[in-house]
Every structure is written in structure tokens, then in C-alpha cells.
Jmol script that loads the backbone (N, CA, C; Angstrom):
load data "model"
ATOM      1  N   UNK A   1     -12.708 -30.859 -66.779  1.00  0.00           N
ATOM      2  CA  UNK A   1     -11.511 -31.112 -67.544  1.00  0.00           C
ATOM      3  C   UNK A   1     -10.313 -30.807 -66.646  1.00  0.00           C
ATOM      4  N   UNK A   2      -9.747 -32.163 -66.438  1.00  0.00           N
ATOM      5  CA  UNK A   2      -8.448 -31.929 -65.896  1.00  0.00           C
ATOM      6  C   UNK A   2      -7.237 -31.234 -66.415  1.00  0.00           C
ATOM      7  N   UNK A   3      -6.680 -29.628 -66.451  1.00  0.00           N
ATOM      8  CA  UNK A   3      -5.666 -29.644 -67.319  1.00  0.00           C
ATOM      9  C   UNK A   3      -4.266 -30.147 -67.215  1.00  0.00           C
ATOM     10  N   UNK A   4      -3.871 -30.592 -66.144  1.00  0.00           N
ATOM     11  CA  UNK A   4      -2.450 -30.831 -65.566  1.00  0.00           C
ATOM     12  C   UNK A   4      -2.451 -32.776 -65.675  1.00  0.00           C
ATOM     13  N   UNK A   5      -3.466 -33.510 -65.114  1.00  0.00           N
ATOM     14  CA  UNK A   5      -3.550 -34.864 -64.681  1.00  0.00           C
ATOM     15  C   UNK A   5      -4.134 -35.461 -65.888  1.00  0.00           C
ATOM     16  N   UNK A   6      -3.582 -36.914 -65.967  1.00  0.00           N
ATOM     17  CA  UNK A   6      -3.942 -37.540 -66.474  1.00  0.00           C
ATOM     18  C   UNK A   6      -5.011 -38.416 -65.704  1.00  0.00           C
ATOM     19  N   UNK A   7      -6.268 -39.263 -65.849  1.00  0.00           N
ATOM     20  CA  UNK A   7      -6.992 -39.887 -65.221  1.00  0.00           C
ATOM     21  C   UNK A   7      -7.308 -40.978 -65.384  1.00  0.00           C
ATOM     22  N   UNK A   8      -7.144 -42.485 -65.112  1.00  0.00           N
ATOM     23  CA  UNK A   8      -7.455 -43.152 -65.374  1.00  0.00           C
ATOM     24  C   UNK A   8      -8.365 -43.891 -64.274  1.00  0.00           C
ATOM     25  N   UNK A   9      -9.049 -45.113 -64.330  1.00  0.00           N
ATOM     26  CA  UNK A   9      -9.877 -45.277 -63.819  1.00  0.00           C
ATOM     27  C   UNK A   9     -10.593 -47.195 -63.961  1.00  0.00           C
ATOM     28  N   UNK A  10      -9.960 -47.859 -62.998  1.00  0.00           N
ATOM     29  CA  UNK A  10     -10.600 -49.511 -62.979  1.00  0.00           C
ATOM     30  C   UNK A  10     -12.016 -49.291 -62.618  1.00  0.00           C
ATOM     31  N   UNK A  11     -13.033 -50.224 -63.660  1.00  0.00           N
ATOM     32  CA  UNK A  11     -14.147 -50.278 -62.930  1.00  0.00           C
ATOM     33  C   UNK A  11     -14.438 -51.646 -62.284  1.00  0.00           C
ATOM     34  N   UNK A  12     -14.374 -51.605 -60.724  1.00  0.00           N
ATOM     35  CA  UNK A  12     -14.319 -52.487 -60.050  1.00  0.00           C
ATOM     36  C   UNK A  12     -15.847 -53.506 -59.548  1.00  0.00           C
ATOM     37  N   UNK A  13     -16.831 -52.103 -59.899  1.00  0.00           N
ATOM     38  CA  UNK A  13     -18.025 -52.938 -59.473  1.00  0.00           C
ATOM     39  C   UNK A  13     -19.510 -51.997 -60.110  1.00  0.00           C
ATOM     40  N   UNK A  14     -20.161 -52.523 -60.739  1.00  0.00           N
ATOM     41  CA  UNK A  14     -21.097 -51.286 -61.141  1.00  0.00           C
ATOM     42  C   UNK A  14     -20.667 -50.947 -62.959  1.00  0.00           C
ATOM     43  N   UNK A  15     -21.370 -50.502 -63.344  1.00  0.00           N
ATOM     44  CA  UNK A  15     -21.296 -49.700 -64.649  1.00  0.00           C
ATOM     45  C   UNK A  15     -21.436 -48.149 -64.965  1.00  0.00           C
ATOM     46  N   UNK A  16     -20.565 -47.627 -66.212  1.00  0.00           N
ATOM     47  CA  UNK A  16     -20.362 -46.349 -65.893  1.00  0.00           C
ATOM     48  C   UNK A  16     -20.678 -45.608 -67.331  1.00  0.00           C
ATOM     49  N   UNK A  17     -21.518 -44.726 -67.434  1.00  0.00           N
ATOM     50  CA  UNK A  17     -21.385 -44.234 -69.172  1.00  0.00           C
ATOM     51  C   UNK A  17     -20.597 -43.487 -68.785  1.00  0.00           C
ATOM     52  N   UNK A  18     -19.711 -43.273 -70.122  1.00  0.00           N
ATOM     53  CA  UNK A  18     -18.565 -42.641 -70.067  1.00  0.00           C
ATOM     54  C   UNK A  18     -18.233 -41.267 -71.277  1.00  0.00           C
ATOM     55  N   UNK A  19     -18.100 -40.001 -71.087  1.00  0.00           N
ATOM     56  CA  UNK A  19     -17.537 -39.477 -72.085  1.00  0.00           C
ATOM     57  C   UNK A  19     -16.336 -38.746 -72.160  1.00  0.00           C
ATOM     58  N   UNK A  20     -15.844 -38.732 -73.285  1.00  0.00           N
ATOM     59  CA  UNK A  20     -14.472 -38.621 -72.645  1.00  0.00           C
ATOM     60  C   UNK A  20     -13.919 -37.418 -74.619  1.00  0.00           C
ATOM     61  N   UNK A  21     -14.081 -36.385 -74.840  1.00  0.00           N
ATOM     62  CA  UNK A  21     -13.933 -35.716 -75.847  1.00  0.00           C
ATOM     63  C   UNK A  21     -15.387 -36.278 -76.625  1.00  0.00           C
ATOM     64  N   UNK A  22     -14.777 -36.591 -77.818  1.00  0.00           N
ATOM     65  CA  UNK A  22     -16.457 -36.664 -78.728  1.00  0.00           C
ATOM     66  C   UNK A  22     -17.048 -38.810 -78.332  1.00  0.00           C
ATOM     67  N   UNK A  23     -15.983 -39.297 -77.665  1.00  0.00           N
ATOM     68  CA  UNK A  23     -16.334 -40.628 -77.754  1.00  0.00           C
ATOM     69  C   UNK A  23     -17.269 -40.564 -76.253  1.00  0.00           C
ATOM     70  N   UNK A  24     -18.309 -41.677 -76.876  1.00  0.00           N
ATOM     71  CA  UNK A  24     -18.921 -42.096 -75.723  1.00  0.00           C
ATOM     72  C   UNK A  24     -19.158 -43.433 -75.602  1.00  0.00           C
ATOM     73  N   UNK A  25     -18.856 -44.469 -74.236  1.00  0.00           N
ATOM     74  CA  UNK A  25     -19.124 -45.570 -73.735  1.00  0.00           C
ATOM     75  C   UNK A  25     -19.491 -46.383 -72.888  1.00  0.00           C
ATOM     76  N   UNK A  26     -20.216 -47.361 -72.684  1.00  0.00           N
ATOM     77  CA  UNK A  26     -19.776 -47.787 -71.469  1.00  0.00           C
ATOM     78  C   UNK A  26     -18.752 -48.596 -70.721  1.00  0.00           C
ATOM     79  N   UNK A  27     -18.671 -48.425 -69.773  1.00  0.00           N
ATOM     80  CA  UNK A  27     -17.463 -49.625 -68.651  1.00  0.00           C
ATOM     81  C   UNK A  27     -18.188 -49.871 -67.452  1.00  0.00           C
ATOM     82  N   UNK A  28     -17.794 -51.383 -67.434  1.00  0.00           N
ATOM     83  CA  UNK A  28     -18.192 -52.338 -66.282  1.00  0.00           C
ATOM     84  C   UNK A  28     -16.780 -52.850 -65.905  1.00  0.00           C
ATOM     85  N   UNK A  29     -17.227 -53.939 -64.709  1.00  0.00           N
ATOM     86  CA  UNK A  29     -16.589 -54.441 -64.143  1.00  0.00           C
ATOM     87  C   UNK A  29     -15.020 -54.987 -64.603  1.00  0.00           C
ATOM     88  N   UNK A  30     -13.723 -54.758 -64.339  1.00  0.00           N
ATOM     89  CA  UNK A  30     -12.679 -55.164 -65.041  1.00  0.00           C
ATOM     90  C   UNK A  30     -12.184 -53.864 -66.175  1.00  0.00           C
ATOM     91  N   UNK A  31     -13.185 -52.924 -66.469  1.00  0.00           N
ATOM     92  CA  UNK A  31     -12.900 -52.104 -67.554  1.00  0.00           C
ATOM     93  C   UNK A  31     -11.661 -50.961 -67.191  1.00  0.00           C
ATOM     94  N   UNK A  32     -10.901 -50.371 -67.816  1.00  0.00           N
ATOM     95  CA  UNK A  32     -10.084 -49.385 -67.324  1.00  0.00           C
ATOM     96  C   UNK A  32     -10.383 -48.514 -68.308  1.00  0.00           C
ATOM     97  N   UNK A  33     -10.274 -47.337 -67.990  1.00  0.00           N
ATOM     98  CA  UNK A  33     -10.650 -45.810 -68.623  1.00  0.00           C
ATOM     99  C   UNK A  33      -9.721 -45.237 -68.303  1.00  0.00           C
ATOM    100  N   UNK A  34      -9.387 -44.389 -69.696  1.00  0.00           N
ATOM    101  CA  UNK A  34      -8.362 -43.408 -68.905  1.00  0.00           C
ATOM    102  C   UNK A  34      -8.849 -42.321 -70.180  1.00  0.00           C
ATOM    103  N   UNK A  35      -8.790 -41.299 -69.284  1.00  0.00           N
ATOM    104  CA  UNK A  35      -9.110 -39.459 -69.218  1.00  0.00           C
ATOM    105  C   UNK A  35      -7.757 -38.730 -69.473  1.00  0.00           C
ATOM    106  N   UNK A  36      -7.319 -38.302 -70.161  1.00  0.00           N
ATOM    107  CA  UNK A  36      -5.990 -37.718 -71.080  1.00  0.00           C
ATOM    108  C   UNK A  36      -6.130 -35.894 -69.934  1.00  0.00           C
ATOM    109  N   UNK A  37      -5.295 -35.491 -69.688  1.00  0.00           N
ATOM    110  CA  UNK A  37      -5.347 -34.267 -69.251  1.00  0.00           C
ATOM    111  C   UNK A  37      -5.746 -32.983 -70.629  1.00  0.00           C
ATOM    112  N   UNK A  38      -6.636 -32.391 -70.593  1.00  0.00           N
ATOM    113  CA  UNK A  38      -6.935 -31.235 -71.847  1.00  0.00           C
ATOM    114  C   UNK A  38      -8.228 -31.822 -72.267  1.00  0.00           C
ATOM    115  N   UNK A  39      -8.360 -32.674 -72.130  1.00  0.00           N
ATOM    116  CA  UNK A  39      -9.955 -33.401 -72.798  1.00  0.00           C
ATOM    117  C   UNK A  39     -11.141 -33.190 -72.180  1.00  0.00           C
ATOM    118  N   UNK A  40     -12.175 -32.976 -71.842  1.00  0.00           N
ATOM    119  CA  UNK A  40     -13.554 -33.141 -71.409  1.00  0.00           C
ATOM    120  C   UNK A  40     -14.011 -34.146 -71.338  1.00  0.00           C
ATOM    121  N   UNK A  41     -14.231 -34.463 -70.190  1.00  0.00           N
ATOM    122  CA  UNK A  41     -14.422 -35.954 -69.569  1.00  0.00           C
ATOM    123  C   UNK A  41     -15.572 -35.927 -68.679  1.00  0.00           C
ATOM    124  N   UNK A  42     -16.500 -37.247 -68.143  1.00  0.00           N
ATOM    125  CA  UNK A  42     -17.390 -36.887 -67.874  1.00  0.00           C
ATOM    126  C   UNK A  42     -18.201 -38.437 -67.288  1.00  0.00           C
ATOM    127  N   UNK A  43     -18.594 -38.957 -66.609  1.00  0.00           N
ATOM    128  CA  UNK A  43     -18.839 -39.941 -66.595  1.00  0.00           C
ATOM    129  C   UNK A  43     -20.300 -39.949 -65.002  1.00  0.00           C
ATOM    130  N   UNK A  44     -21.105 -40.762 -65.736  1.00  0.00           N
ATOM    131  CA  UNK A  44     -22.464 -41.579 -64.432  1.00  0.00           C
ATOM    132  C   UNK A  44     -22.063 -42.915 -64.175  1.00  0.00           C
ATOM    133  N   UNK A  45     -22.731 -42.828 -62.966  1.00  0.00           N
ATOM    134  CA  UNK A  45     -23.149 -44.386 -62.500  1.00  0.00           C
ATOM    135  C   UNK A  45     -24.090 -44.856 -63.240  1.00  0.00           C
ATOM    136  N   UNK A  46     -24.296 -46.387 -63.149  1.00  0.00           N
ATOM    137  CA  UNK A  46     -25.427 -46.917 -63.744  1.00  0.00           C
ATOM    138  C   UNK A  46     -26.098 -46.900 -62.901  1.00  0.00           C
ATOM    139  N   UNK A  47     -27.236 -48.000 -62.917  1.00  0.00           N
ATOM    140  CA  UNK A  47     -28.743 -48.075 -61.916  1.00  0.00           C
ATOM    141  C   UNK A  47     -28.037 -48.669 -60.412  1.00  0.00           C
ATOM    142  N   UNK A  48     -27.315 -49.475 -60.633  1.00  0.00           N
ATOM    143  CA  UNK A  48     -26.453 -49.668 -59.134  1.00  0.00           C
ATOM    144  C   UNK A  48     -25.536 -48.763 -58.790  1.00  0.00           C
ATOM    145  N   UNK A  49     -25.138 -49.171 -57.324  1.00  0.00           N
ATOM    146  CA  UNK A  49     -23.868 -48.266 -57.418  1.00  0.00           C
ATOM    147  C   UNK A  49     -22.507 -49.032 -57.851  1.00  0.00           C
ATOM    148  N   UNK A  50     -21.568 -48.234 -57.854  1.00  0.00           N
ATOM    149  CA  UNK A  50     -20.665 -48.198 -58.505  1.00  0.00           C
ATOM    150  C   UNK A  50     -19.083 -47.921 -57.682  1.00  0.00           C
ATOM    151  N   UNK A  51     -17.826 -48.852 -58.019  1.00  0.00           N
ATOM    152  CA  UNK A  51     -16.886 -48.786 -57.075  1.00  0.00           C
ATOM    153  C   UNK A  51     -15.544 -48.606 -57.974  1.00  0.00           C
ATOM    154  N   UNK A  52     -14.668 -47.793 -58.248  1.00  0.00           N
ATOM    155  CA  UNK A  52     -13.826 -47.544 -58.989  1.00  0.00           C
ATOM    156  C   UNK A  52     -12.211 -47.662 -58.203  1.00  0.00           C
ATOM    157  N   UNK A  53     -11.097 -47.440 -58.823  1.00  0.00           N
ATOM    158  CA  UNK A  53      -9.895 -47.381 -58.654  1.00  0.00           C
ATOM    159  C   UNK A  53      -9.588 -46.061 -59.359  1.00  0.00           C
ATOM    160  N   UNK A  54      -9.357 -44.846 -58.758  1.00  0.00           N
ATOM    161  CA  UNK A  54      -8.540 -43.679 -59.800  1.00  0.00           C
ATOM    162  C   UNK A  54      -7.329 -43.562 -59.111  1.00  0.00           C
ATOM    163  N   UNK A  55      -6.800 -43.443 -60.682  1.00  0.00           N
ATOM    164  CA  UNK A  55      -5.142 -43.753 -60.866  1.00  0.00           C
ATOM    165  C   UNK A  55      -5.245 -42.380 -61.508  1.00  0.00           C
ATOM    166  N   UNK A  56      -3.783 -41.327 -60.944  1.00  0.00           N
ATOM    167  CA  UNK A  56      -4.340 -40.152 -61.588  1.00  0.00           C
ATOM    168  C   UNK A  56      -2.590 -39.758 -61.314  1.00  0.00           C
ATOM    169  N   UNK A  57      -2.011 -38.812 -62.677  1.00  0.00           N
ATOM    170  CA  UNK A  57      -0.528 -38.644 -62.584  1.00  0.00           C
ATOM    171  C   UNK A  57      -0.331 -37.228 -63.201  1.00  0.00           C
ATOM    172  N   UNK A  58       0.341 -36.286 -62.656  1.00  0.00           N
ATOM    173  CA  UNK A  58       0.382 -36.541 -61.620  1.00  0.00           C
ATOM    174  C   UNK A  58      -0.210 -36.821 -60.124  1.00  0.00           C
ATOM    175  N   UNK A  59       0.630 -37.085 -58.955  1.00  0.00           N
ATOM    176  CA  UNK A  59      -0.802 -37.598 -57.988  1.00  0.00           C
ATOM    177  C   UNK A  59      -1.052 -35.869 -57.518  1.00  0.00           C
ATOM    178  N   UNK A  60      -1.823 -36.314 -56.850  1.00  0.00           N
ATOM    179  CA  UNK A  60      -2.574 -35.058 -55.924  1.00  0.00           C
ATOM    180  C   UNK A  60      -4.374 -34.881 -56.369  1.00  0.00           C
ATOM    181  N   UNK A  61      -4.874 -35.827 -57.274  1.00  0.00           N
ATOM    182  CA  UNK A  61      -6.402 -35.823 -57.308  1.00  0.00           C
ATOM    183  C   UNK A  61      -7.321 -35.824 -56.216  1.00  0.00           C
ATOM    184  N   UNK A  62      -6.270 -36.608 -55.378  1.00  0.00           N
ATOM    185  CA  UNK A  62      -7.354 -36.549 -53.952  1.00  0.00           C
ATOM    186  C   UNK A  62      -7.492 -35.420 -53.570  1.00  0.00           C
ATOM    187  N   UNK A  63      -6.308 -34.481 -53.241  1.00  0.00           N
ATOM    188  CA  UNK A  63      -6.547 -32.870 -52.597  1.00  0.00           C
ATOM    189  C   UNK A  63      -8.222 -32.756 -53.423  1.00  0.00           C
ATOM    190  N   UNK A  64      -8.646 -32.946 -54.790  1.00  0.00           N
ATOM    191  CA  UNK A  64      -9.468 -32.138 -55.255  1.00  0.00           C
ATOM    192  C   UNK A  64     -10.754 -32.819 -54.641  1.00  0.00           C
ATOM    193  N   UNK A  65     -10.660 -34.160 -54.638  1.00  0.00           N
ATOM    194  CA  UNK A  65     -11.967 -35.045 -53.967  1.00  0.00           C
ATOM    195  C   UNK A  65     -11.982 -34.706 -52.251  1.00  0.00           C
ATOM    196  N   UNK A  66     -10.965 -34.236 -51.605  1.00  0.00           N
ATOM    197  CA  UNK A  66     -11.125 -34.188 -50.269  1.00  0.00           C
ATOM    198  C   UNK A  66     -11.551 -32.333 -50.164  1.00  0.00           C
ATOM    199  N   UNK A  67     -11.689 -31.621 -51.021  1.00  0.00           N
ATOM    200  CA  UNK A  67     -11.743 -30.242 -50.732  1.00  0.00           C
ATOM    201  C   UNK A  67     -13.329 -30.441 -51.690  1.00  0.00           C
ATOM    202  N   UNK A  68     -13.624 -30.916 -52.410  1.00  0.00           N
ATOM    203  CA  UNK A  68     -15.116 -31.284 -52.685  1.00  0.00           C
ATOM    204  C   UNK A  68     -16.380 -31.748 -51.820  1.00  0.00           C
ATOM    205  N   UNK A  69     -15.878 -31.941 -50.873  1.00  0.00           N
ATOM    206  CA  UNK A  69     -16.604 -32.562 -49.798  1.00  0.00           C
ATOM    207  C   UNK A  69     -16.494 -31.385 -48.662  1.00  0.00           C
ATOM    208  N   UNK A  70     -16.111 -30.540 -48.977  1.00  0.00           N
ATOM    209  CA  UNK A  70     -15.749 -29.411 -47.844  1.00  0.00           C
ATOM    210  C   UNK A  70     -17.446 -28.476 -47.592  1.00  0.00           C
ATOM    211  N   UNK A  71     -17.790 -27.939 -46.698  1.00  0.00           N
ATOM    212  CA  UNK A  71     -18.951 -27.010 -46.468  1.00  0.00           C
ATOM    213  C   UNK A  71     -18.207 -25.820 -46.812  1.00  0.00           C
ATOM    214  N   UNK A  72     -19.553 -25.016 -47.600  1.00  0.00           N
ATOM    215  CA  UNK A  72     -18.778 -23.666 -48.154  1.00  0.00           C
ATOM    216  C   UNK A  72     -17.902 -23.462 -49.286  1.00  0.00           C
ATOM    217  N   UNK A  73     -17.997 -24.707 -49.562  1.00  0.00           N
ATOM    218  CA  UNK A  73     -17.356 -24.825 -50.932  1.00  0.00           C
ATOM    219  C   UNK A  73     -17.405 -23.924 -51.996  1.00  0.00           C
ATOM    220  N   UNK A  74     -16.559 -22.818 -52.478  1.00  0.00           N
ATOM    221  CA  UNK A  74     -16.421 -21.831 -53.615  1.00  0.00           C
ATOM    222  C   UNK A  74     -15.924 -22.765 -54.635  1.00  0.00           C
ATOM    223  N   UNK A  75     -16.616 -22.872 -55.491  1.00  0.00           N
ATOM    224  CA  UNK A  75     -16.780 -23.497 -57.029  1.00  0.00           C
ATOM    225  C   UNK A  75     -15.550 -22.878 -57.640  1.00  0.00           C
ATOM    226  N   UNK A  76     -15.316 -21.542 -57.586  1.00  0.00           N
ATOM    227  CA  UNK A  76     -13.904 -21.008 -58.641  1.00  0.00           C
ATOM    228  C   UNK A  76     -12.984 -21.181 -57.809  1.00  0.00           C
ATOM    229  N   UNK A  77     -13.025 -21.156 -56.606  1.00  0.00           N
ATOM    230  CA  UNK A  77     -11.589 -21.297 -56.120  1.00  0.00           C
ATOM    231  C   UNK A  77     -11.430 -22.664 -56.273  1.00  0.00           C
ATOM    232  N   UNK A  78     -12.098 -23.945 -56.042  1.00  0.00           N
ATOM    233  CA  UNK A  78     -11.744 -24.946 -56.001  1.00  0.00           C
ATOM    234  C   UNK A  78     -11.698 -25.361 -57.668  1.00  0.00           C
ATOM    235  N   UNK A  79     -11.850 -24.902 -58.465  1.00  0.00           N
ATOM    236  CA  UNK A  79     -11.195 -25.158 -60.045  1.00  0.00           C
ATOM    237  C   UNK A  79     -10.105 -24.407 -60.319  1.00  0.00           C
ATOM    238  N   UNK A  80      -9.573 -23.214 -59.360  1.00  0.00           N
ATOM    239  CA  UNK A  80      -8.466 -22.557 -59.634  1.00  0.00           C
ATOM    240  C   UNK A  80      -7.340 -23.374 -58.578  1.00  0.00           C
ATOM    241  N   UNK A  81      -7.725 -23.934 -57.785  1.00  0.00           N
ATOM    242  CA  UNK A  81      -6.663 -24.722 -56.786  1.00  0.00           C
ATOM    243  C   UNK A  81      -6.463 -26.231 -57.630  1.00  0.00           C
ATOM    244  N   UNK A  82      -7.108 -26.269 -58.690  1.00  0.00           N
ATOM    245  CA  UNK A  82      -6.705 -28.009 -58.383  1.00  0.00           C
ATOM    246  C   UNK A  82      -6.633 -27.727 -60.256  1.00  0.00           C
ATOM    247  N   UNK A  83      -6.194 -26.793 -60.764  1.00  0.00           N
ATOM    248  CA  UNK A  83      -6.059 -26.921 -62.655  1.00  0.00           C
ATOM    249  C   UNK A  83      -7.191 -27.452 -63.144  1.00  0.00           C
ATOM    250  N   UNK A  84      -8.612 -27.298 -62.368  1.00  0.00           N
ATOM    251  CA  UNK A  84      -9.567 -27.840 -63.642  1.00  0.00           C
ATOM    252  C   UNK A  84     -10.675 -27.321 -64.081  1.00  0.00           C
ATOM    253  N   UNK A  85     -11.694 -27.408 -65.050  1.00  0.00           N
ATOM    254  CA  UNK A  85     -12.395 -26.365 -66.002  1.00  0.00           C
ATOM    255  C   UNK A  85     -13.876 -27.077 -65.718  1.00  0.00           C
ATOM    256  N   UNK A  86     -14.824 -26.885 -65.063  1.00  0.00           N
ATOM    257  CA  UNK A  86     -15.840 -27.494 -65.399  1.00  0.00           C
ATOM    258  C   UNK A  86     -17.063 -27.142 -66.453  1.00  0.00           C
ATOM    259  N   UNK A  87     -17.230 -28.043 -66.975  1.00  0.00           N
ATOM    260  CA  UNK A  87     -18.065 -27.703 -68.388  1.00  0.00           C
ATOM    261  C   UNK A  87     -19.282 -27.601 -68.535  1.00  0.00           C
TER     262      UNK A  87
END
end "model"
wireframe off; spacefill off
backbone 0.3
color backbone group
């Protein structure tokens, strides 16, 4: 759960179940999703892979995807650096 960003999200290639508070769906190709900041959100790939667009406001989502990929990665610090709650 993002608390600060809003998230939205084109699905460009691939299919995605999606949950997003108590709703659940899917999105394919052309679909846009968007993830409200405060909500519990949550989403898979389908059986292929999968190619998205995130649109995220304010910006700075990437800091959290480029420090996710880091070795050594501390789980609380990186939810205390980037406002978010994992569930």
C-alpha cells in the first residue's frame, strides 16, 4: 500500500489479476488501472509475461523499483524510505 502516491497503470501486453481494496479483476491489453494512495493493492502476471506503463503522482515510484533491485535489501527500511506498508 502506497500511502503518499497515487498508481496507475496501462496494460500494454500480457494480462494481470488485479486487487485493489475489496474489488478484484482482470486487465489486458489497452486496460488502465489505477491504485488510489491508502488502499491495498496488489496485482500478478498471467501465464505470459506481461508489459505495463506506471504512471504514479506524485513521481518518485521509481526510487522504490530501483532500490528493490538492490543486494542487501532491508525490507523496513525500504517501506520506511518510500511511504509504503506491505501486507
Amino acid at each position: 500500500m502506497h500511502h503518499h502516491v497515487d498508481e496507475c497503470f496501462l496494460v500494454l501486453v500480457g494480462h494481470y489479476a488485479v486487487t485493489c481494496g475489496d474489488d478484484r479483476f482482470e486487465a489486458g491489453p489497452g486496460d488502465l488501472v489505477y491504485l488510489p494512495a491508502g488502499v491495498p493493492h496488489a496485482y500478478r502476471v498471467g501465464d505470459q509475461p506481461g508489459d505495463k506503463l506506471i504512471i504514479a503522482v506524485p513521481a518518485g515510484l521509481e526510487e522504490f523499483f530501483r532500490d528493490l533491485g538492490r543486494d542487501g535489501l532491508d525490507m523496513d527500511e525500504l517501506q520506511h524510505r518510500h511511504g509504503i506498508t506491505f501486507l
